[in-house]
Residue, then its C-alpha position, 0 to 999 in steps of 0.5 A: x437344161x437342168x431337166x437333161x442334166x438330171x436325166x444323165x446323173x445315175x447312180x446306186x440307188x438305195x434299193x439296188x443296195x438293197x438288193x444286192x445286200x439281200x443276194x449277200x446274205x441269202x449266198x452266205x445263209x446258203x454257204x453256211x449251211x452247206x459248207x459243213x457236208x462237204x467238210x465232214x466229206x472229206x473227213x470221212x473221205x480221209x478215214x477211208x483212205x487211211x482204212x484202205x491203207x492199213x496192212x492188216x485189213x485183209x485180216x480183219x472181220x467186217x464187224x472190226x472194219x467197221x467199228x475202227x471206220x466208226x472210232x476214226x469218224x469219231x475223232x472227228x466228231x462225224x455222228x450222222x453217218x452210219x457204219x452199215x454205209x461201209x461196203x466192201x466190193x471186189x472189182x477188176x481182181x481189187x478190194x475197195x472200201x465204198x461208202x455212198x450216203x445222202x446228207x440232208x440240209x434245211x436251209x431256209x423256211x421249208x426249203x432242204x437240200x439233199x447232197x449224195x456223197x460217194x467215196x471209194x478207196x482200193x484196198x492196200x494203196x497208201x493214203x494220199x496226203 
């Protein structure tokens, strides 16, 4: 009888809780890691909207172009990318602003992730909220 009663209590054991603590920390090790890219993403995705928007970019040299690109990535402290991505590309009678660039991340031990970002943005729309 007390043999069949223990056979029916289960629970969380303490290496389940070890486990699932181990899958915690290696998500937020992860999380942590990855997170920044994509908010110097969307920096940089902002800048170039606000680029796109200027009225006075069809006057403007590429070399102008792209040290404004550099002094608003600047406000943001965005170091890692280069303002050579910056690629100006007339397509379907438009002007875009294009920037694709590959961030690298190390995550744990010998393990990197590579993250490819391409934006765009057309040429005189107003620079979205």
């Amino acid at each position: 009888m007390k043999a069949l009663m223990m056979k029916k209590m289960r629970g969380v054991t303490v290496i389940n809780l070890m486990i699932a603590a181990i899958v915690i920390v290696f998500t937020i090790a992860i999380a942590v890691n990855l997170v920044p890219p994509y908010m110097h993403n969307y920096a940089i995705k902002d800048a170039l909207n606000e680029l796109a928007a200027n009225p006075d970019i069809t006057q403007m040299s590429k070399t102008k172009l792209r040290d404004l690109f550099v002094r608003k990535l600047q406000v943001n402290y965005i170091t890692n990318v280069s303002p050579d991505a910056l690629v100006i590309v007339k397509k379907e009678g438009a002007t875009y602003l294009s920037m694709k660039y590959e961030v690298r991340v190390h995550l744990i031990a010998n393990i990197d992730a590579v993250i490819l970002f391409d934006e765009e943005a057309k040429v005189g729309e107003s620079a979205k909220s």
